[in-house]
Each structure stands twice: as C-alpha cells, then as structure tokens.
C-alpha positions in Angstrom: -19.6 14.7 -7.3 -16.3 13.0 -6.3 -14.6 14.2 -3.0 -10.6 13.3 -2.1 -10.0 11.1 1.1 -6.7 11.8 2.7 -5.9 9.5 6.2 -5.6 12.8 8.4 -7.4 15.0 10.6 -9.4 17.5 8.4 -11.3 20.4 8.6 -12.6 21.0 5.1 -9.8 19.9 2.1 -10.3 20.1 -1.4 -8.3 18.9 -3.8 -8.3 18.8 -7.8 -8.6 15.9 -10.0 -6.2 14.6 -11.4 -7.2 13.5 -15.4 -5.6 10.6 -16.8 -5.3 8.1 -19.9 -8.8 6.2 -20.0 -8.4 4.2 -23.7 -7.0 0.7 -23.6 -5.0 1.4 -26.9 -3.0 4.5 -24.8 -3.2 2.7 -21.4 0.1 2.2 -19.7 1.4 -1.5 -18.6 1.8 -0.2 -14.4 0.8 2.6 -12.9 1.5 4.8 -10.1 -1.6 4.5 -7.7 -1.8 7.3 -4.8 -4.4 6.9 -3.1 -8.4 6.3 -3.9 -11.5 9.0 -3.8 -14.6 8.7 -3.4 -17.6 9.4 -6.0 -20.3 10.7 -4.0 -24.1 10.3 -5.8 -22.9 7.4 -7.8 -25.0 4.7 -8.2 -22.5 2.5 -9.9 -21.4 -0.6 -8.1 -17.8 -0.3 -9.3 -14.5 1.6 -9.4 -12.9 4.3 -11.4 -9.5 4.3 -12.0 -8.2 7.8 -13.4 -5.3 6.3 -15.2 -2.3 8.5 -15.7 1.2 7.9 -17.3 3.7 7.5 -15.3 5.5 10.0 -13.7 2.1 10.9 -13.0 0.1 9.6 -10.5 -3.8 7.7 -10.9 -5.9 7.8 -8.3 -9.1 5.2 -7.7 -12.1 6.5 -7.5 -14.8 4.3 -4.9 -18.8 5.2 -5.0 -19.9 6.7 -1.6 -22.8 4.4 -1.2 -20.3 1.2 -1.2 -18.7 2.7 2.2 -22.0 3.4 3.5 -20.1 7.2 5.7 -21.3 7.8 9.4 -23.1 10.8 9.6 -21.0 13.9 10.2 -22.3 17.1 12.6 -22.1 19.0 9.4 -24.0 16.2 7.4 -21.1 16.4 4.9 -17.6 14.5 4.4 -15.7 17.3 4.7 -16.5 18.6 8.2 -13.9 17.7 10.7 -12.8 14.0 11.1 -10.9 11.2 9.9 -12.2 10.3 5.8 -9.4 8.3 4.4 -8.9 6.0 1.8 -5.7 4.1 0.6 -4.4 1.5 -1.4 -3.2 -1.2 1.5 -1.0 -3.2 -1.2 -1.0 -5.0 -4.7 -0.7 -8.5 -5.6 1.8 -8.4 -8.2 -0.8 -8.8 -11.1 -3.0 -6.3 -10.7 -5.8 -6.7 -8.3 -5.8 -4.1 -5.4 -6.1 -4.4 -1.4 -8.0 -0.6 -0.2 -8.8 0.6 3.4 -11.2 3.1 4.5 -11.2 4.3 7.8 -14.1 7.0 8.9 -14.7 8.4 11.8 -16.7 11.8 12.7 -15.2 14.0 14.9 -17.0 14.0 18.1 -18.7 17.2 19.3 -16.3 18.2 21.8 -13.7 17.9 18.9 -15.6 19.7 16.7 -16.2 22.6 19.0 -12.7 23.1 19.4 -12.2 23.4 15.4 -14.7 25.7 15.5 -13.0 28.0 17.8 -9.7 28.3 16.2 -11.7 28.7 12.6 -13.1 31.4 15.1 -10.1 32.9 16.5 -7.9 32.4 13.1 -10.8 33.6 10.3 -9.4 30.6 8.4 -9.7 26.8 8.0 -7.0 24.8 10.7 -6.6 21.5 11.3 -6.9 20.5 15.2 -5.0 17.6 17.1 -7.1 15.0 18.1 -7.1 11.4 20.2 -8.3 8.1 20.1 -10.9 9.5 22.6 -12.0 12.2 19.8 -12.0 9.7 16.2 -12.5 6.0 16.7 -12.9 5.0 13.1 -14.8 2.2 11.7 -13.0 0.1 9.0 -13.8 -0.7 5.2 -11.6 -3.2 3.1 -11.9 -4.0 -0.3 -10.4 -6.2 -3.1 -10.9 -4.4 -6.5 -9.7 -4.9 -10.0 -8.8 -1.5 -10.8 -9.0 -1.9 -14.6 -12.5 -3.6 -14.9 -13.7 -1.5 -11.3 -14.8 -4.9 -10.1 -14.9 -4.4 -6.3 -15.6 -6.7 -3.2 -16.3 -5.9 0.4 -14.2 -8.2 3.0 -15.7 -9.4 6.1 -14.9 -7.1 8.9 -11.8 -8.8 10.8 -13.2 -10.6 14.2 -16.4 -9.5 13.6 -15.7 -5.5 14.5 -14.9 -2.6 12.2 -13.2 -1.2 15.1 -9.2 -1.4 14.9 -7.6 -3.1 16.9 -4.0 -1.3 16.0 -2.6 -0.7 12.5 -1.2 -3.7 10.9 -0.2 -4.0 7.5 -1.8 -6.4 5.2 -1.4 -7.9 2.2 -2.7 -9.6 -1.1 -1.2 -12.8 -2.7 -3.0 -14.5 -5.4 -2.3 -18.2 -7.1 -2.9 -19.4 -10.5 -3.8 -23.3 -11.3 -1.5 -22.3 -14.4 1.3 -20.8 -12.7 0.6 -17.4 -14.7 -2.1 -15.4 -16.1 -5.7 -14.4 -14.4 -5.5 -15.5 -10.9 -7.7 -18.5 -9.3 -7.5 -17.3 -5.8 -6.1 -14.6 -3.3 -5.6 -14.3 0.4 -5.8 -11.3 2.2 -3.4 -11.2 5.4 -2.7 -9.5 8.5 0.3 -10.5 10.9 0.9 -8.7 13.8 3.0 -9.5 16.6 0.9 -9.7 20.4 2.4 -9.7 24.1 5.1 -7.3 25.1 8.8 -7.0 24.6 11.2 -9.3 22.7 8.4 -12.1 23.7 5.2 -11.2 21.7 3.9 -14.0 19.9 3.0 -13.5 16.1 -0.3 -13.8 14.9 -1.7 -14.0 11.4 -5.3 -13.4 10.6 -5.9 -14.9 7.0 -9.0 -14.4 4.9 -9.3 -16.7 1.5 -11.5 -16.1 -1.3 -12.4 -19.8 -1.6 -14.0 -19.4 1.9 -14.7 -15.9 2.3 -14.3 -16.3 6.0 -11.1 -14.8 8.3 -9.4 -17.5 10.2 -6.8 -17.0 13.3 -3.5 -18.5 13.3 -1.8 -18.1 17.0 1.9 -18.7 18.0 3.5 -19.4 13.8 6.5 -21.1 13.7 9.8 -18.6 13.4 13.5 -18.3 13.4 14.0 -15.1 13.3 16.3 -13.0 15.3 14.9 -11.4 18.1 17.0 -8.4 19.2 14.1 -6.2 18.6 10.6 -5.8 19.0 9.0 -6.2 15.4 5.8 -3.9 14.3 4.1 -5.1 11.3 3.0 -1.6 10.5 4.4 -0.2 7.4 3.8 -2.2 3.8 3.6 -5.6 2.1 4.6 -7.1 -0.7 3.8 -9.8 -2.8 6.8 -11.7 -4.5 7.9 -15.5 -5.4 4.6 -17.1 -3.8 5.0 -15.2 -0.3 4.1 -11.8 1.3 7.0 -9.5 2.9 6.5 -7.5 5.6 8.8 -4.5 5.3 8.2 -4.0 8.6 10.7 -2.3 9.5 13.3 -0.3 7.0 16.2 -0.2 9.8 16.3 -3.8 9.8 14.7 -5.8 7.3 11.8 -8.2 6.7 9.4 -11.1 7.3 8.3 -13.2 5.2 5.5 -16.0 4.4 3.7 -18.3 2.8 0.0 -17.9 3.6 -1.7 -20.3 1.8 0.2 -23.3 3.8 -1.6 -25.2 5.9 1.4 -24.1 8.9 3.0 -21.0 7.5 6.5 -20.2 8.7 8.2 -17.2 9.1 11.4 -16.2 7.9 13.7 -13.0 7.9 15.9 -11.4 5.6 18.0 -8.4 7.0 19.0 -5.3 4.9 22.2 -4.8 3.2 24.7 -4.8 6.7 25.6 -0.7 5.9 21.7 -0.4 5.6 20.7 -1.5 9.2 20.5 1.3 12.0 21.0 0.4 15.8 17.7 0.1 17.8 16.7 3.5 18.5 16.4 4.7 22.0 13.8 5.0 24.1 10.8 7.6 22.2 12.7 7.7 18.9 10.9 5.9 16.1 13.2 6.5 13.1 10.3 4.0 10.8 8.5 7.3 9.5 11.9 9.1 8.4 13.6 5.9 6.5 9.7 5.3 5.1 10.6 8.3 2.6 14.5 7.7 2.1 14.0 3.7 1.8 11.8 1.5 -0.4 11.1 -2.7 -1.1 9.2 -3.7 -4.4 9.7 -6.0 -7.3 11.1 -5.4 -10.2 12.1 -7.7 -13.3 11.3 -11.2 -11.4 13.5 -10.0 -8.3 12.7 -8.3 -4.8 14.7 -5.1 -4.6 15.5 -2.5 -2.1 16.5 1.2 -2.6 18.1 3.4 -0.4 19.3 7.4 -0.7 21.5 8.9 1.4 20.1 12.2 3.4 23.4 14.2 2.9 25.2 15.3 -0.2 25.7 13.8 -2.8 22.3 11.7 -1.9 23.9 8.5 -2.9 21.3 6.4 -4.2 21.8 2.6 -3.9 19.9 -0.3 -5.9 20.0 -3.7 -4.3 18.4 -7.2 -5.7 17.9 -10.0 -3.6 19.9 -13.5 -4.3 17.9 -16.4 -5.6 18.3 -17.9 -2.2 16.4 -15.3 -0.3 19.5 -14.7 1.7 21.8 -12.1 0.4 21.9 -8.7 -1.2 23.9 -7.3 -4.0 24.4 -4.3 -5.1 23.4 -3.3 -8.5 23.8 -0.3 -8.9 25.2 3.4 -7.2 24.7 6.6 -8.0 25.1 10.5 -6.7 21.7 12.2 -7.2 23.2 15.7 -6.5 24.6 16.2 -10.2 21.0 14.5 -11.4 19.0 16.6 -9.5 20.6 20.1 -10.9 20.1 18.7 -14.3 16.5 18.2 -13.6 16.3 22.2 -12.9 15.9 21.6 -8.8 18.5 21.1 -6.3 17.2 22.2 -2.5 16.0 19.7 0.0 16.5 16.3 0.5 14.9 13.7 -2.4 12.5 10.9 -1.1 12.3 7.4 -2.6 8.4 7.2 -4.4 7.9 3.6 -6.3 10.9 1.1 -7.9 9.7 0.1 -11.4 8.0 -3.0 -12.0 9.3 -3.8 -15.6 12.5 -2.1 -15.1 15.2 -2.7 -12.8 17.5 0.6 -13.7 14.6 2.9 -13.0 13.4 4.4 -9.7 11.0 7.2 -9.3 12.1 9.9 -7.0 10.1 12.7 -5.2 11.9 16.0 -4.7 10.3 19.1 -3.6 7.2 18.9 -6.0 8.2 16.8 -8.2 8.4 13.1 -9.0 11.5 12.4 -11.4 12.2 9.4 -13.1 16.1 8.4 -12.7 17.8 5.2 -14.8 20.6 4.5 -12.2 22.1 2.4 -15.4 22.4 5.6 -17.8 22.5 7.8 -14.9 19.8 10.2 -16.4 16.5 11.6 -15.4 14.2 10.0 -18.5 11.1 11.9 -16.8 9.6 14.6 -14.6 6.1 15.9 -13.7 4.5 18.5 -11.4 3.0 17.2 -8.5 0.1 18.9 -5.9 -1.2 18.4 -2.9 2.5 17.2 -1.2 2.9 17.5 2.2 5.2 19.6 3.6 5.3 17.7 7.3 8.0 15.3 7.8 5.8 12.8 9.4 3.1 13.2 6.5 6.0 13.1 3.9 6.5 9.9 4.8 3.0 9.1 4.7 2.8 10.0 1.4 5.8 8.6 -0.2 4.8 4.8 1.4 1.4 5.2 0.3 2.7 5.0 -3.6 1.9 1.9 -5.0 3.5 0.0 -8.4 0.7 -1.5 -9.9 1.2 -3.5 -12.9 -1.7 -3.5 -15.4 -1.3 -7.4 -17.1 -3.4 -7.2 -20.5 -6.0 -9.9 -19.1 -6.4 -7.9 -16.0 -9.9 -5.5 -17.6 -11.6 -9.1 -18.4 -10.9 -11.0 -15.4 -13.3 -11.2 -12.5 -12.3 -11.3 -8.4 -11.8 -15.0 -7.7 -15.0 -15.9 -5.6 -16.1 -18.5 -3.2 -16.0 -21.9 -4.5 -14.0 -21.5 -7.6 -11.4 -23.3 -5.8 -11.5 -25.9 -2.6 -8.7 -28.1 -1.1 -5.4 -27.1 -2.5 -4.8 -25.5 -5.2 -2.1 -27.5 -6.4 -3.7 -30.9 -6.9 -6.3 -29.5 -9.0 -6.3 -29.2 -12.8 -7.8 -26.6 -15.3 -10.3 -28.8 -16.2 -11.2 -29.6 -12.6 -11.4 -25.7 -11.8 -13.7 -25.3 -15.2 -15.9 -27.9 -13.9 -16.5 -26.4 -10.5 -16.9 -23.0 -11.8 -19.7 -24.1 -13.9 -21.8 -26.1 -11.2 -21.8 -23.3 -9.3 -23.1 -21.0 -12.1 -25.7 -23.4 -12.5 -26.7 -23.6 -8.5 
C-alpha cells in the first residue's frame, strides 16, 4: 500500500499514482522529482523512484517502517495532521537530500476537524498552530536510481525544528568527475534580530557522520536587509547557493573549507524588488514566477513577468560569479495560445539541466516545455493534484526539483564513513582504494 505525503494540514487526501519509465534502456538522463510517498507495509530497506519522462513528473517512493510515523488518534496516516515528505535539494549528480516532517494533530485539533466534517457532511481542512502540530523531523540522503537510502543524525540532537532553514547537498570527487567520494549536508541560517543576526552553518559530512556548528562565518555581504535562508539550495561550481531570497539574490559557499566564507550575488538590477513593508512577504509569490538552477555548466536564473505578454527572461551567470547576462527574452502570451490555453498567469517549474534554451512552465494544469531559442512549446502534459491557493502554488512550483540521472548513478553507493579523511584534495585514487578496503576488512 503506498500513501502520498503532501507538507500541509490534512484531513484525509488521496491521491493517484503516478506510473512511470522503470527500464534502464527507456530511462531518461534527468528527471522532474515532485515530491516523495511513502510505501506503507514494505519491508524493503530502500527507495522507489517512479520514473517518468519529462514533462511528467516522478515521484520517490520511501517504506513507512524507515520513518518509523507517531501514532495518529485514527491509528492511520491519513487522519488529521502534518505527513509530509519532500525532496530538500539535489547535488548536481544525482544523489538526493528528503525531509519528513510528522506530526499528529492533537486532540483538541482533531475535535475541531471533526466538527466541521460534522457541520459540512464533507472532508475540510482546519487551520492549525505550532501549539496544535509540532512535528518531529526525518532527513535522508538517497540515491534515487539504485533506492540506496541513509538516515542523518537528527541536527543538535532533537528532531524538533528549530525554524525552517533550507539545506543543501554538495558532493566532491577525488577525480574531479564521476561517482562521488563524499557529500556534506548543510544548513545556514542567520540568528539574532535585525540587520545584525549572525550567520550560522550547521554542517554534517559523510566522512564523519557527525553535525558540527560553525558560529559568526566570515561575510561581505550587503546588509540592507534581513536575510532568511528559507527557500532552496543549489549545488554548482564546488559551492551551495542559497536562493534565499528571489527579490534580491543569493548566498553562497564553500562547505567543505576548513573557514567557509560567504559571498553574494544580487539578481539582474530590473529583477530586484524594494524591501517590502512591514507584514508583506512577497518570497512565496516570486517562489512561482522566479527560479535558480544549473543548466549546461552555468547557474541560471529565470524570471516571467505577471502581466501580458508574460515576458520570460533567461539569465546565465558570468564566469566570475559577479554579473548576469541575458540570454535570452521571450513573450509567452502568443506561446501559451499555441499550446491550446491562455487564462491565468504561468509559473516557472524547473530550468533544464542539459539544456539551456528550455524551461518548463506550469500553467493552469499543465506543465509545458518552452525552447526560448526556437520560441516553441516542444512539450506538454496533464498535471493533477495542483493547487489552486496562491500560497500553496508556490509551494508547489519550488518543490520541483531537476535531477540529473548520470549513467553511473544505479551502481554507485552513498559515500560512508571513512572512505575519506583529511582533505580530499591531497589524497589519490589509490589512497582512497586503499582505505575503502581496510575498512571492508574491519
């Protein structure tokens, strides 16, 4: 039995599967990853990934028993709480960062579901607090081709959250390509109030398996603005971006130095938006009209316009790390009535991995597949299960992830502790190979 986890309120959701490509020979070289499941009364001890082609989305598929879910009043996971699952972030080559956050309504909740099911004769979904859901937290690293999946260490010893900061997965290779040697896992948030917080990075390494604390990093970035590290990260050119904030731009670093430094890099100047005022938080509404990734060796950012014509705007990042250009500009309006649908206002999904003209665009129901270069749409699928809140639009549009599918990626395993000590750069292949093999025979 496999039930859908969605991070929201819920009081009883089903949703259908979605069936994908599962041979090697017809597998894709990315895919579109929304989100993870969860296969309850499995027994296996890894992953799923329902692969699809691309427009269409995959979906991850995580046994129950590895989460271990708190008992529910109804005894099942569909009576009302928080269930969710999501893919956090991707390293670039493959291997996958997921979250799970449960936590059971508490009665007082529940009872108040309960009366509107009551009062409505129909499933509702109720408002609740931190006082009513305090969910504990689940992270994983998984390959999602061979299912190979490890638990992390709970971050400071609690599963309780402390606030949501984005993380992010970075891997190195003692050959500068191919199956990765190590990864670190990272969380940086920013602690104190105002314009005067200090940043703080939490780093876990697979060498170690252990989370270390690193308070008051170097940084010369601007500070006009409060920064929240809350939206998504990237991994590109040996360093993880924050996007954490699409009105202004991102922050950047190195985790595996020994004293990582921060840096910034601001948006294309027409891209960034004055500080909003006091209770306005215009993060969730750019998070669907505005998107960072990697494509073709480069970061890039993509931006449509919420008016007529819907201008969408392809930027790649200098080799300097300092300045935009613009690659390429295009009105969706005339695309979008070729594509047979025209009303409401298109969202940006994923930017293609392998190819820098393409961008995948949600409108309405549909996920379309536009080369800015040729200015056609090469692709467009159905979608389900789309929300129609602005709030959760955004949700959903953020929570697509690029994943590229390398051809080592089914026969590699997660790096694990002591494959690698020291830094990575002073050691060989042969030193590695040496290691690894002691440690097989201990």
């Amino acid at each position: 039995m496999r039930l859908p986890l969605r991070g929201a309120l819920v009081a009883g959701v089903c949703s259908r599967l979605r069936r994908g490509l599962s041979t090697a020979a017809s597998r894709p070289q990315w895919a579109i990853v929304n989100g993870t499941g969860l296969l309850v009364n499995s027994t296996s001890r890894r992953a799923t990934l329902q692969l699809a082609e691309h427009p269409r989305f995959s979906e991850l598929l995580v046994p129950s028993h590895l989460i271990n879910p708190l008992p529910r009043i109804n005894s099942d996971l569909e009576s009302v709480g928080l269930f969710g699952g999501m893919v956090c972030a991707t390293s670039g080559d493959g291997l996958l960062l997921l979250e799970f956050r449960d936590g059971p309504a508490t009665p007082a909740f529940a009872a108040k579901v309960r009366a509107a099911r009551e009062s409505q004769s129909r499933t509702v979904t109720v408002s609740g607090n931190t006082h009513d859901i305090d969910p504990d937290i689940t992270r994983f690293v998984c390959n999602p081709l061979s299912g190979e999946i490890f638990r992390l260490p709970d971050i400071d010893g609690t599963k309780k959250v402390r606030g949501h900061h984005a993380k992010g997965i970075l891997t190195q290779s003692v050959r500068g390509h191919g199956p990765p040697d190590r990864y670190a896992v990272v969380e940086l948030s920013m602690e104190g109030e105002g314009d005067k917080g200090t940043f703080v990075m939490r780093r876990f390494f697979s060498e170690t398996r252990v989370w270390d604390k690193m308070v008051g990093l170097p940084s010369l970035l601007p500070r006009p603005r409060r920064i929240d590290m809350d939206l998504e990260v990237v991994a590109f050119a040996g360093r993880l971006w924050w996007v954490d904030d699409l009105t202004w731009g991102a922050v950047s670093a190195d985790p595996f130095s020994e004293q990582p430094e921060l840096r910034f890099v601001e948006l294309p100047r027409a891209s960034v938006r004055p500080v909003p005022g006091p209770g306005k938080n215009e993060i969730p509404v750019q998070g669907m009209h505005r998107r960072m990734g990697v494509s073709e060796g480069k970061l890039r950012y993509v931006e449509v316009s919420q008016r007529q014509p819907f201008v969408l705007s392809s930027y790649a990042l200098d080799d300097d790390g300092d300045c935009w250009r613009l690659e390429h500009q295009v009105a969706r309006s005339p695309l979008l009535a070729n594509a047979g649908t025209q009303e409401g206002t298109p969202r940006i999904g994923v930017i293609d991995p392998l190819n820098a003209h393409a961008v995948y665009v949600i409108h309405r129901n549909r996920a379309l597949v536009i080369d800015m270069y040729t200015r056609k749409v090469l692709a467009s699928s159905l979608m389900t299960d789309v929300p129609a809140n602005p709030v959760a639009a955004a949700c959903f549009s953020s929570l697509l992830k690029a994943c590229v599918l390398p051809p080592w990626l089914g026969t590699t395993r997660i790096p694990y502790a002591g494959t690698l000590s020291g830094n990575i750069k002073s050691k060989t292949l042969p030193d590695v190979l040496v290691r690894v093999d002691r440690d097989a025979e201990n």
